[in-house]
C-alpha positions in Angstrom: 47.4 -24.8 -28.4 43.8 -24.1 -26.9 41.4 -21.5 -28.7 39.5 -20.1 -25.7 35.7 -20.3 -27.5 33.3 -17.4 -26.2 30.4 -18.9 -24.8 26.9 -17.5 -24.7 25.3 -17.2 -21.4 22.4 -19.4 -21.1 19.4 -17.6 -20.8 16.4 -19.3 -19.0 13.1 -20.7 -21.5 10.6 -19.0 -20.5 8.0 -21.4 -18.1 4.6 -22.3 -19.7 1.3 -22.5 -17.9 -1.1 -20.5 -15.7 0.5 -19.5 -12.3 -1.9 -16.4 -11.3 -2.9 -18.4 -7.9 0.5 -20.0 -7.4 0.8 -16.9 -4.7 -0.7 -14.1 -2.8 1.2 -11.3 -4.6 0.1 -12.7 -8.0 -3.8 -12.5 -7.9 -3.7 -9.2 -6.0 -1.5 -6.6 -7.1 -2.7 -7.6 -10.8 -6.8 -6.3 -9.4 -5.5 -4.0 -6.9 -3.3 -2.1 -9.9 -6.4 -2.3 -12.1 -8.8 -1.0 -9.7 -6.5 2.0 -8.4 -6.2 2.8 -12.2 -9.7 2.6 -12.9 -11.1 3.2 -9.4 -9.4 6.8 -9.6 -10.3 7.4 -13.5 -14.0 7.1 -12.9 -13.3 9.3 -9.6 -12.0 12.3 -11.0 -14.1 12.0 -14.1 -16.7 12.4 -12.0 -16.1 14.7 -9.3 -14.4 17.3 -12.4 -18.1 16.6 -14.5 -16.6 14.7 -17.1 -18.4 11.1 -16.4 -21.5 10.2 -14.2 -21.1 10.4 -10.4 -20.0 6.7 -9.8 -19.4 6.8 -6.5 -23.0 8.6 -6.1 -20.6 12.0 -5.9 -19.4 10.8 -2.1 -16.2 11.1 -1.3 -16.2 8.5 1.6 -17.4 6.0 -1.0 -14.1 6.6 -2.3 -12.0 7.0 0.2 -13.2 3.7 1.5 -12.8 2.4 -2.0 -8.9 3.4 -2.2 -7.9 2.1 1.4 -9.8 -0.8 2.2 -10.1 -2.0 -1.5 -6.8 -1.1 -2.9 -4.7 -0.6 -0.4 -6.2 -3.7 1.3 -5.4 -5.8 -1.4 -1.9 -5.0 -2.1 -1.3 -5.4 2.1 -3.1 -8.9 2.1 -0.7 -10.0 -1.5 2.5 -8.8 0.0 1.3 -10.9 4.0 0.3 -13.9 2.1 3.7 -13.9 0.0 6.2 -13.2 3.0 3.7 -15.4 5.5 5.1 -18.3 3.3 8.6 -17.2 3.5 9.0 -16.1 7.3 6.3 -19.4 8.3 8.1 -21.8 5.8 4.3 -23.1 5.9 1.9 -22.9 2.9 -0.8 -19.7 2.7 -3.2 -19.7 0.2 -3.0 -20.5 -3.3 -4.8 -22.1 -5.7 -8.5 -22.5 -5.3 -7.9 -21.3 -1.9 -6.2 -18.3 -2.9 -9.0 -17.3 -5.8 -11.5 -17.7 -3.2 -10.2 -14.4 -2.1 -10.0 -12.8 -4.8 -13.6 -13.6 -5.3 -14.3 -12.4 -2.1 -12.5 -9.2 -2.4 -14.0 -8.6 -6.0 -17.5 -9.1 -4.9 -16.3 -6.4 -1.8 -16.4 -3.7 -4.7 -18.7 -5.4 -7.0 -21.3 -5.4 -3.8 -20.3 -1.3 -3.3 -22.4 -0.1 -6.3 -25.5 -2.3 -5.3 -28.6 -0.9 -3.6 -27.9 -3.9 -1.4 -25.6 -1.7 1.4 -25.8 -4.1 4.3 -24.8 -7.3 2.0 -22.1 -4.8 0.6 -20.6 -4.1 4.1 -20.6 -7.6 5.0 -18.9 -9.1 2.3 -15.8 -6.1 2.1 -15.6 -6.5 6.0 -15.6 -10.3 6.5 -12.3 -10.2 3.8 -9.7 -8.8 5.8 -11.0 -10.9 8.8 -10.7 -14.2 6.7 -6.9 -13.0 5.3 -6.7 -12.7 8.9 -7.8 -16.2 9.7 -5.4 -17.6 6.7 -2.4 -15.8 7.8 -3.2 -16.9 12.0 -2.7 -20.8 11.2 1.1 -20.6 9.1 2.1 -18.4 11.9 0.9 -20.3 14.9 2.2 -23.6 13.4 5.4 -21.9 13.2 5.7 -20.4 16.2 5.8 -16.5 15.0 5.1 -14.4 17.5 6.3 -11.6 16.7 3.9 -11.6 13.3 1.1 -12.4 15.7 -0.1 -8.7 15.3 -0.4 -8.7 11.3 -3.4 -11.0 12.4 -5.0 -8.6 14.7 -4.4 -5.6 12.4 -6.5 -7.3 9.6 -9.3 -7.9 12.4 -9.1 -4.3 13.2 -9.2 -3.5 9.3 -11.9 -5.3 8.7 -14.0 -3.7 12.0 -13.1 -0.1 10.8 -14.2 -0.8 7.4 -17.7 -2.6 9.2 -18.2 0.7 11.2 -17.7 3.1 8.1 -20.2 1.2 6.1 -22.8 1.0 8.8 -22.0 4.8 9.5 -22.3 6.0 5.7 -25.6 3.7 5.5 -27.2 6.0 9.0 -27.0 2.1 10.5 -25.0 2.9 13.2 -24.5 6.5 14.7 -20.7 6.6 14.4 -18.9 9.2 12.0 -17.9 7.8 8.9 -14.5 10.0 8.7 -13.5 8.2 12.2 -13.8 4.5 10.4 -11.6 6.1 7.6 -9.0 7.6 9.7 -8.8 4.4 12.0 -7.7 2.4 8.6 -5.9 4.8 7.1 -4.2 4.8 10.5 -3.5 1.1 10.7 -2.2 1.2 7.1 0.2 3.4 7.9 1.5 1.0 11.3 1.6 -1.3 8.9 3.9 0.2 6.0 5.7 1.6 9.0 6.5 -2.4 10.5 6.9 -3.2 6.6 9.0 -0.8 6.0 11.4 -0.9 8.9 12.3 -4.6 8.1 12.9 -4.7 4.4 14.1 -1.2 3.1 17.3 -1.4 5.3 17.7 -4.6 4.0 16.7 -3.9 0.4 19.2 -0.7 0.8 22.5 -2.8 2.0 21.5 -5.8 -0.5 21.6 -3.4 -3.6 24.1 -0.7 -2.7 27.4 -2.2 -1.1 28.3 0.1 1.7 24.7 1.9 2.4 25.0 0.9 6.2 21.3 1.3 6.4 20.9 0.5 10.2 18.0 0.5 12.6 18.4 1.2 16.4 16.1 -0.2 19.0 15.2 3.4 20.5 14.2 4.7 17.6 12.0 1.7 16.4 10.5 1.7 19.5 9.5 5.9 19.8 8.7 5.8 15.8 6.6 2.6 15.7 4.8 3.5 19.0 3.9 6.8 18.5 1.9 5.6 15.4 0.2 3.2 18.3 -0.7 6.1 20.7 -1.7 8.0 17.1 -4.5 5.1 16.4 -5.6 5.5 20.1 -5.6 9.1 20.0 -7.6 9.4 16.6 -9.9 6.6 17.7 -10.7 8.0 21.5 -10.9 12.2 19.2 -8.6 13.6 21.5 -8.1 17.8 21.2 -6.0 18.8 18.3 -3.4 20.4 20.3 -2.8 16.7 21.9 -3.0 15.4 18.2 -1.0 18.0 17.0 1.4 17.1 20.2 1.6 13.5 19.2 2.2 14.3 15.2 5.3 16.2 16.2 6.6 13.3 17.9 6.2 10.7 15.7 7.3 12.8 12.9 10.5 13.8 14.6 11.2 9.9 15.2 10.2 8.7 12.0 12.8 11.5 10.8 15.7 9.7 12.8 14.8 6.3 11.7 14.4 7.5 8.1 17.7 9.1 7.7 19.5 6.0 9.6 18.7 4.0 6.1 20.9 6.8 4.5 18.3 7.7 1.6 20.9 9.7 -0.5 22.6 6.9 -1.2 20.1 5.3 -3.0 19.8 7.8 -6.3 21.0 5.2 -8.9 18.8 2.0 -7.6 15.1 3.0 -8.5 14.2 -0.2 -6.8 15.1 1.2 -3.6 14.6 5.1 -4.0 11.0 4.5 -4.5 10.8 2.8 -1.3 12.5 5.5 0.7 10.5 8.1 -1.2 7.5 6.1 0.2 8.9 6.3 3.2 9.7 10.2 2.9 6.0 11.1 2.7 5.0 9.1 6.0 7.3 11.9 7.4 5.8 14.5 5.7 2.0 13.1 6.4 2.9 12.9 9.8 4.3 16.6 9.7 1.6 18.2 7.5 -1.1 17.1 10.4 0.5 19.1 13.0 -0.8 22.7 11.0 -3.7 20.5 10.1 -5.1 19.4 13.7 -4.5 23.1 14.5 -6.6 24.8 12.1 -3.4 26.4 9.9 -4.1 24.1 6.6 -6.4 22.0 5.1 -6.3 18.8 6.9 -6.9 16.6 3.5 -3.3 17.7 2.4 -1.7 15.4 5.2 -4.2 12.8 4.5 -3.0 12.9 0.8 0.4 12.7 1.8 -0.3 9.4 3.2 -2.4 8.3 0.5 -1.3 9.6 -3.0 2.3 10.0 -1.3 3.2 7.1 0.9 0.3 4.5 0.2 1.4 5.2 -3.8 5.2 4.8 -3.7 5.5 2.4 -1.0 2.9 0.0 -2.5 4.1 0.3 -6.2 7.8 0.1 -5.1 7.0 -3.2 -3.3 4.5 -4.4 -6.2 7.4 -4.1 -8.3 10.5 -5.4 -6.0 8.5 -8.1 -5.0 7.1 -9.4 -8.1 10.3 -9.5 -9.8 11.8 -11.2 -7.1 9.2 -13.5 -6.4 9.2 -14.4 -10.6 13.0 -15.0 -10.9 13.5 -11.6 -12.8 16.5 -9.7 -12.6 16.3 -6.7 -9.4 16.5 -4.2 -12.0 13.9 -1.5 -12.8 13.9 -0.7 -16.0 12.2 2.3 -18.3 8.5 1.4 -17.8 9.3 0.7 -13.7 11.2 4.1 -13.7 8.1 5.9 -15.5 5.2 4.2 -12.9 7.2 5.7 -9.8 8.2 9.2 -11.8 4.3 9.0 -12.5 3.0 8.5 -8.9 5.7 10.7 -7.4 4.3 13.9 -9.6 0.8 12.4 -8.6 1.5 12.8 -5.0 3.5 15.8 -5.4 0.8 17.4 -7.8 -2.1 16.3 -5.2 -0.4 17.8 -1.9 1.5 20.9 -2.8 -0.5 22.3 -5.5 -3.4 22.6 -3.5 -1.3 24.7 -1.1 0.2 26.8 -3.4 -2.4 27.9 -6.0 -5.7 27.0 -4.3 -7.5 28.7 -7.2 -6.5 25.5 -9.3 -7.5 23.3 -6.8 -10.0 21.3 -9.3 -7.3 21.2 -12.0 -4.7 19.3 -9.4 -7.1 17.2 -8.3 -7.4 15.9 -12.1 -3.8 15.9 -12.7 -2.9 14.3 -9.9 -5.8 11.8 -10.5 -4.7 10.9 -14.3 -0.9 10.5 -13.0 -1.9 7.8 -10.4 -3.8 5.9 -13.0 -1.5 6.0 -15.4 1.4 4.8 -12.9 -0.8 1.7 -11.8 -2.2 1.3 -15.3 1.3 0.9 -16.7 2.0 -1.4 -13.6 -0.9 -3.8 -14.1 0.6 -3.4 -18.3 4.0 -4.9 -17.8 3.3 -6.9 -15.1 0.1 -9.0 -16.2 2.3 -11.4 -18.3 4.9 -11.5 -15.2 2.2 -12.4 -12.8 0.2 -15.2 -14.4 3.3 -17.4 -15.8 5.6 -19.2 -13.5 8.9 -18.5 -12.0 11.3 -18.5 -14.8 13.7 -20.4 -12.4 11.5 -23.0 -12.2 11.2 -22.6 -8.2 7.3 -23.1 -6.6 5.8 -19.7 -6.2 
């Protein structure tokens, strides 16, 4: 007679060693998690009186801070880790790869110097040089169709050029058009993002989702965003923005609910991403009122910044990470609180405003504290995930 033994599952040693710059999602989402924390902190501190004016009490300072230093960051990780994957061609890493980080950190190191030309250089010239990393897997391989990552960056790092000349009365070009062209190819970006991995996150993790995407709709959502850049870029009238804004947000509407959302309530992993995606939808709808004089326009802006730029980037921070570490796709407690944390941010940040203006200063706060706290809790249970290897023992 055989005893059946029960036998233990064998759970992998943990790897040893230093991996930070094994990969381009390692290096920057651990600084671009740690600046939005304390980039945001020193913010609001500031602009509610509670800490010195560290951003000299200009708000372009920060929003130029936020998208082409944060949001940059995360954008050039996620392209350097899926350039490898779709190119099966090395990006950077190693020495290489904290040469960029360098870069980058001297970007916003630079940004509180009296030296403003040296400053613009330096945080323009790194998009443009991700840009020239990313152009030679993606040649060699023959993609195409990524071709335009390459020219985005280029046009990143322009628009951030042209908004530090502006602020620095070096060129005579509005500042607030440099911001909206980059916020404005951020959000092409997440939308190209977006389209190719939540469907496919959604039908990987729920059996039966039947996220789908349909040609039409990719090509009305994806290029009304296009004619959006243009529009902003070339200050068209409102009511031809406004025009344009109902458009894509109708489209993006049709595309969103093809990747069935409400399906998704019991995989945080995924709902965070479709939240992301939620508040592109309602950016895009909040600027129709806006370009016509009926609300605040910085409510749609923060739509797309504390709402989309917040859930889509800390959704993929997480999904990616532990995929890309050989953890389980599972969020667990301290996930679960960083998106419940930067959904009230966003929510907080956009609605509040509109419903009791008179506590416009205390939102701003809230909101503020509830976005660092979500990325300060990222960059706090992911530090010791990002700089040890793969626990599968796999290069990356």
């Amino acid at each position: 007679m055989t005893v059946a033994r029960h036998v233990l599952p064998v759970m992998p040693v943990p790897a040893r060693g230093f991996a930070l710059f094994a990969l381009g999602f390692r290096p920057f989402y651990f600084v671009a998690s740690v600046f939005a924390a304390l980039s945001v902190v020193l913010w609001i501190g500031g602009y509610a009186g509670f800490l010195p004016l560290v951003y000299d009490g200009n708000p372009v300072r920060h929003a130029h801070e936020m998208i082409y230093g944060f949001a940059v960051a995360v954008i050039v990780g996620f392209l350097f880790t899926a350039g490898r994957n779709w190119s099966n061609r090395p990006t950077p890493h190693g020495p290489l790869l904290a040469a960029f980080v360098a870069l980058w950190l001297a970007g916003r190191l630079l940004a509180f110097t009296p030296w403003t030309m040296a400053a613009a250089l330096v945080s323009a010239s790194f998009p443009v040089a991700a840009a020239a990393a990313l152009a030679v897997p993606f040649v060699q391989a023959g993609l195409r169709r990524n071709y335009f990552f390459v020219g985005l960056l280029v046009a990143i790092g322009a628009a951030d050029l042209g908004v530090q000349l502006a602020s620095s009365g070096v060129v005579a070009w509005p500042a607030q058009a440099g911001l909206h062209a980059g916020l404005d190819i951020v959000l092409l970006i997440m939308a190209v993002i977006g389209g190719r991995v939540i469907p496919m996150f959604t039908n990987n993790a729920i059996p039966g989702a039947g996220a789908t995407r349909r040609p039409a709709v990719e090509i009305v959502a994806l290029g009304s965003l296009v004619v959006l850049m243009a529009a902003d870029v070339l200050s068209v009238p409102p009511v031809a923005l406004a025009s344009i804004c109902a458009v894509a947000a109708a489209a993006h509407v049709v595309r969103f609910a093809l990747w069935h959302p409400w399906r998704t309530a019991r995989q945080p992993l995924v709902w965070i991403l479709h939240l992301g995606y939620a508040w592109i939808v309602v950016h895009l709808a909040l600027r129709v009122p806006g370009e016509l004089g009926g609300m605040p326009a910085t409510l749609a802006t923060h739509a797309l910044t504390a709402g989309a730029i917040g859930c889509l980037t800390l959704g993929m921070m997480t999904r990616t990470a532990r995929g890309h570490t050989g953890l389980p796709l599972v969020a667990g407690r301290g996930e679960i609180a960083c998106y419940a944390l930067v959904g009230i941010a966003a929510f907080v940040r956009v609605f509040c405003p509109m419903l009791a203006p008179s506590h416009y200063v205390a939102a701003v706060v809230v909101s503020g504290l509830c976005w660092a706290a979500a990325f300060g809790t990222y960059a706090f249970l992911y530090a010791p995930v990002l700089v040890r290897p793969r626990l599968d023992g796999r290069p990356g």
